[in-house]
C-alpha angles and dihedrals in degrees: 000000000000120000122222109268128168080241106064080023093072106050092037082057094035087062099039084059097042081051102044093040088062098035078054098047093054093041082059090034096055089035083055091049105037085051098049111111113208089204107060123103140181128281089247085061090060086082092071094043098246092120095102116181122283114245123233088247099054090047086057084048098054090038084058095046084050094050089057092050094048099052107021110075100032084051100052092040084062091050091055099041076054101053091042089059090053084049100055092046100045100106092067101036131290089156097127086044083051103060091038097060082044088056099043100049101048085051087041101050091043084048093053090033086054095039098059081055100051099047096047088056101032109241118170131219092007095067089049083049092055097043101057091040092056091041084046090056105049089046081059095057086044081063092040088049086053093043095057103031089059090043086051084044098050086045083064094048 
């Protein structure tokens, strides 16, 4: 039976972000896609009347599109500021932070990948469920990131 180490920890956790960054940039990537409307036009294009009304199921598609780009990249900003800072401090320890962050982004990236799902097609209260797991999530590696930026801190003092 091997025992927890930094050593084994930062690969392990290495690989879980390179994973879950990619599984996140196609889950943006399709939601983009699936909620680009080939018939929109610019406002200048009105004019012509070519600006035809937008249908209910294209506006839950932009509003989808919107969401991502609302959370996504603040979100995994936090999770890398996160795993620097267990980084920096993983000569002297950041094993607990480690696993944690093992543990968040996996949870996170299934909650987003789920919740796309669930808002194009309209799923309560599924959508509401992933949400606040993923939110959930990401307000625990703010903690992590805390956690490990003060006890990197406190190596320098």
């Amino acid at each position: 039976m091997s025992t927890f180490s930094m050593n084994s920890a930062l690969p392990n956790l290495l690989v879980t972000y390179a994973v879950c960054t990619v599984v996140l940039f196609f889950v943006v990537k399709v939601c983009n896609f699936y909620g680009a409307n080939m018939d929109d036009h610019p406002p200048e294009d009105a004019l012509l009347g070519t600006q035809p009304p937008v249908p209910d199921d294209i506006k839950r598609r932009m509003r989808l599109i919107m969401n991502n780009l609302e959370n996504a990249p603040m979100d995994l900003a936090l999770f890398w500021a996160a795993f620097i800072s267990v980084l920096v401090q993983s000569s002297s320890g950041g094993k607990e932070e480690a696993l944690a962050l093992n543990v968040l982004l996996p949870i996170y990236t299934a909650g987003r990948l789920v919740y796309a799902v669930a808002y194009a097609r309209g799923l309560q209260p599924l959508r509401t469920i992933c949400f606040a797991t993923s939110t959930s999530c990401t307000v625990a590696a703010a903690g992590v990131l805390l956690s490990s930026a003060s006890k990197a801190y406190m190596m320098t003092t």
